[in-house]
C-alpha positions in Angstrom: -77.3 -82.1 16.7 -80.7 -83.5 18.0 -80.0 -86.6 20.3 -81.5 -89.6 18.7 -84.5 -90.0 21.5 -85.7 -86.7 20.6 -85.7 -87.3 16.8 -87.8 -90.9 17.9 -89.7 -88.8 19.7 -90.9 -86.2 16.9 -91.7 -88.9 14.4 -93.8 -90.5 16.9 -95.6 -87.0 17.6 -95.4 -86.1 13.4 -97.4 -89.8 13.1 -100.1 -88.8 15.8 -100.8 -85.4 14.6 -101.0 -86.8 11.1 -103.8 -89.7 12.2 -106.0 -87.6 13.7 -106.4 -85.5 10.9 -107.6 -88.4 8.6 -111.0 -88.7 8.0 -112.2 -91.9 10.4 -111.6 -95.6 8.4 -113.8 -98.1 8.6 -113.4 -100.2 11.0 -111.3 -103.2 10.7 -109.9 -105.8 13.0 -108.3 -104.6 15.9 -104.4 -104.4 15.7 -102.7 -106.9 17.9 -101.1 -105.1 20.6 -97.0 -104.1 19.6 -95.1 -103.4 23.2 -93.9 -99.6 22.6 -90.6 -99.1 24.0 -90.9 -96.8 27.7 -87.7 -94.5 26.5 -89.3 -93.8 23.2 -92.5 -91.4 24.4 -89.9 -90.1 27.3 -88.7 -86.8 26.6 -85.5 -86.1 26.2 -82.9 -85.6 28.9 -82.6 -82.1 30.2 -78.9 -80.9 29.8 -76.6 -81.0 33.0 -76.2 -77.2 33.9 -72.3 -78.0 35.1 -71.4 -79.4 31.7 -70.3 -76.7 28.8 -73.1 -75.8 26.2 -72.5 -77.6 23.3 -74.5 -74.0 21.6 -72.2 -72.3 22.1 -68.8 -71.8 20.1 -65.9 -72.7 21.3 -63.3 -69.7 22.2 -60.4 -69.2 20.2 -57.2 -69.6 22.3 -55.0 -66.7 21.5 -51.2 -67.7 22.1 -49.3 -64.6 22.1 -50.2 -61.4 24.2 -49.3 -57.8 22.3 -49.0 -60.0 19.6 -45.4 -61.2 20.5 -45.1 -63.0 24.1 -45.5 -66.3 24.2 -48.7 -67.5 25.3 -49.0 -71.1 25.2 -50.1 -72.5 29.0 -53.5 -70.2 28.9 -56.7 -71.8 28.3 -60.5 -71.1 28.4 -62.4 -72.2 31.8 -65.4 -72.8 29.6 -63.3 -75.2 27.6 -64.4 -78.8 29.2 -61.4 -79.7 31.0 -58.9 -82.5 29.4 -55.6 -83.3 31.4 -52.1 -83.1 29.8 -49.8 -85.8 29.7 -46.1 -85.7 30.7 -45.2 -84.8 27.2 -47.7 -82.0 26.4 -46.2 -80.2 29.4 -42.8 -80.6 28.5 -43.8 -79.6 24.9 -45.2 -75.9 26.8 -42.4 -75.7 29.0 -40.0 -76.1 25.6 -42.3 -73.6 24.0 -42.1 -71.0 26.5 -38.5 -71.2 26.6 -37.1 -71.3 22.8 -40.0 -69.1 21.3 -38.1 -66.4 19.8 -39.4 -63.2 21.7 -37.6 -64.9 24.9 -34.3 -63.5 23.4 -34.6 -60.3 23.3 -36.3 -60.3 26.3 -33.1 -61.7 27.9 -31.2 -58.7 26.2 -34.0 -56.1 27.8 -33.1 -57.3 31.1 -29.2 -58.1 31.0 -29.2 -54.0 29.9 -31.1 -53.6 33.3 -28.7 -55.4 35.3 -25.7 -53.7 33.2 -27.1 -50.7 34.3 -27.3 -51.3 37.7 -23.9 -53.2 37.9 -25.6 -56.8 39.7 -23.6 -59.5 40.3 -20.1 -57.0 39.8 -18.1 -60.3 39.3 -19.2 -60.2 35.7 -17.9 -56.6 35.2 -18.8 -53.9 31.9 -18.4 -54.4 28.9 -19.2 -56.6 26.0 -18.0 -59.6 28.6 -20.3 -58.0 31.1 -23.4 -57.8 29.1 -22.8 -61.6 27.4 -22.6 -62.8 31.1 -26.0 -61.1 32.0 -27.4 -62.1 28.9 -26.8 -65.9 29.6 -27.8 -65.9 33.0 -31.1 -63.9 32.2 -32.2 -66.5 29.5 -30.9 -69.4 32.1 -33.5 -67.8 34.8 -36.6 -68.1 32.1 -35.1 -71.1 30.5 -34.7 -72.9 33.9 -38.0 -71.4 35.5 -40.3 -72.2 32.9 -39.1 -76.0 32.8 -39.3 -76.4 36.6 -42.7 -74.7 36.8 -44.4 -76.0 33.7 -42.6 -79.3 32.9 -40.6 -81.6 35.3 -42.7 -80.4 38.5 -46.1 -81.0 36.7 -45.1 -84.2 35.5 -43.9 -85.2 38.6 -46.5 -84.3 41.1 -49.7 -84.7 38.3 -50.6 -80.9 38.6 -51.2 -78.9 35.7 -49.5 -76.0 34.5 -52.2 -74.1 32.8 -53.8 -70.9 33.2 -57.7 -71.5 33.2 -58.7 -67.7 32.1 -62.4 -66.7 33.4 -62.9 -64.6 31.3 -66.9 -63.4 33.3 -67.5 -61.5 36.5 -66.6 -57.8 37.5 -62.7 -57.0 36.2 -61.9 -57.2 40.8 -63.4 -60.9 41.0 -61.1 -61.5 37.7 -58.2 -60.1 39.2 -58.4 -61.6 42.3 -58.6 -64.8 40.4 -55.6 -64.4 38.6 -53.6 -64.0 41.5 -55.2 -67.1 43.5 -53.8 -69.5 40.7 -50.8 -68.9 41.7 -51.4 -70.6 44.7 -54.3 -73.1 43.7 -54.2 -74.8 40.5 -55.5 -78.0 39.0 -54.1 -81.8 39.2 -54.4 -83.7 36.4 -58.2 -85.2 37.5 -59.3 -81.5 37.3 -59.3 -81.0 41.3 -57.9 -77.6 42.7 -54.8 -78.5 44.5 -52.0 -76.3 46.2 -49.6 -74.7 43.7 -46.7 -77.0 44.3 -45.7 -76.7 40.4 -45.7 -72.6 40.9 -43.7 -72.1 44.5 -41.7 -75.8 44.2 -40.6 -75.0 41.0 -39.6 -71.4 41.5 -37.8 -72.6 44.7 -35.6 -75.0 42.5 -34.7 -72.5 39.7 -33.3 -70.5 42.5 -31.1 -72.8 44.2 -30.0 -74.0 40.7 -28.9 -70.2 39.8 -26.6 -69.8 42.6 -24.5 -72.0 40.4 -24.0 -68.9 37.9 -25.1 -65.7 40.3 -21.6 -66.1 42.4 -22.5 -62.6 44.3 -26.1 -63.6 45.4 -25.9 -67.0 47.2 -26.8 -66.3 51.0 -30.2 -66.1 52.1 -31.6 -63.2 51.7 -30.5 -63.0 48.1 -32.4 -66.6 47.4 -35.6 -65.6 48.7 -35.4 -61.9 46.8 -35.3 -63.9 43.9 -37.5 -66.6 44.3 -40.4 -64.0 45.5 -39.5 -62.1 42.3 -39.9 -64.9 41.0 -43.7 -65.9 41.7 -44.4 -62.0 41.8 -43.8 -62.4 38.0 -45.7 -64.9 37.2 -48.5 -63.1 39.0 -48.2 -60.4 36.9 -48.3 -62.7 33.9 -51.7 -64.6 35.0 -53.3 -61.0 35.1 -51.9 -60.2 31.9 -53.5 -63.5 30.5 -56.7 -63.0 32.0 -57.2 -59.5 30.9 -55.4 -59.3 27.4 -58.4 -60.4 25.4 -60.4 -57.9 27.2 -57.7 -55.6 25.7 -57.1 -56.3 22.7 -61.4 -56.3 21.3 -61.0 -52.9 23.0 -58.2 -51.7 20.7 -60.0 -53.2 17.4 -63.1 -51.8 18.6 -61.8 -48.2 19.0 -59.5 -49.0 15.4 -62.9 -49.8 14.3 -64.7 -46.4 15.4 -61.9 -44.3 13.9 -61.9 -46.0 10.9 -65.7 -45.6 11.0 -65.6 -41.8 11.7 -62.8 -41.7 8.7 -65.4 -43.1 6.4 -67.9 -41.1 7.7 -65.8 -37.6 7.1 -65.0 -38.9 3.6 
């Protein structure tokens, strides 16, 4: 909407412009003088070229990617920047970890590890697959709290992905992959990760109460780099699913077109 200076501003002008197209009055007895506020004739403030253009609308957040994983820590960069409290992030971490596509997700991976016989403590079977199963959703459940809930709140960092969403599809990439290791505190600075590699870190060492055959070293660092690998891959996958998905409707689109066309 115009800002109120500028609507002063045109009735002023409007008035001008409609006096000097009068025929001349007589004259009369001069007008005592009326003190004409400075801010009235000024024009109006020129926009600040950091700020977001009020113009233009506002992005639609979509919250699931393929239309079924969760998607609920992504946001627009051109979306001016509001921090979460304690609570939102716990509400995202809670989210991420009950939505129901995070079951079967945990069934797609306990097959995996079925397959390839880790952790052989837990043996075949139905046992087997029910022990995998658990521990699978306890390594999302568990990750996704650390990493998006109780480190955020702690150390004031938040755990949102700001997608770009402009530049070449490389400078987006690389993008992607740097909030993994920068993010932003809750006064909108760019901070080191802590949430991402502190969080990650913890769901680790809290696993080797339930992974009884990988507990050394070597083990704990596999998975904590598989970790942060994943959510790598997930940051790309949030960044570029948009792009992907106006590409399918716009090919559903031509088809449909060339249907129509035939017919």
């Amino acid at each position: 909407m115009p800002r109120p200076v500028a609507l002063l501003t045109l009735a002023v002008c409007s008035v001008l412009w409609a006096s000097a197209q009068e025929a001349p009055a007589a004259p009369s007895a001069p007008a005592p003088n009326v003190p004409v506020k400075a801010d009235a004739l000024d024009p109006p403030p020129s926009p600040d070229p950091l700020s977001p253009d009020p113009t233009k609308p506002v992005p639609k957040e979509d919250k699931r990617i393929f239309g079924v994983l969760p998607n609920n820590r992504t946001t627009e960069n051109s979306i001016p920047f509001q921090a979460l409290t304690a609570s939102q992030k716990m509400t995202i971490a809670a989210k991420d970890s009950f939505d129901y596509p995070v079951y079967p997700t945990a069934g797609l991976f306990a097959v995996l590890y079925q397959l390839e016989n880790s952790n052989p403590s837990f043996g075949q079977g139905m046992e087997g697959y029910a022990k995998r199963f658990g521990t699978a959703y306890g390594d999302q459940m568990i990750g996704n709290v650390m990493t998006e809930g109780l480190w955020p709140s702690v150390f004031h960092q938040d755990p949102r992905y700001f997608r770009r969403a402009e530049g070449s599809k490389k400078s987006r990439l690389v993008y992607a992959a740097e909030q993994i290791v920068v993010c932003k505190n809750d006064q909108g600075k760019r901070v080191f990760n802590l949430s991402e590699w502190g969080g990650n870190a913890m769901s680790t060492a809290i696993s080797n109460a339930y992974y009884p055959d990988t507990r050394d070293w070597n083990d704990n660092l596999q998975k904590w780099l598989i970790a942060v690998a994943t959510d790598t891959f997930s940051n790309v996958l949030k960044e570029f699913w948009p792009d992907v998905k106006h590409y399918w409707k716009h090919r559903h689109g031509q088809k449909e077109a060339a249907l129509l066309g035939v017919r």
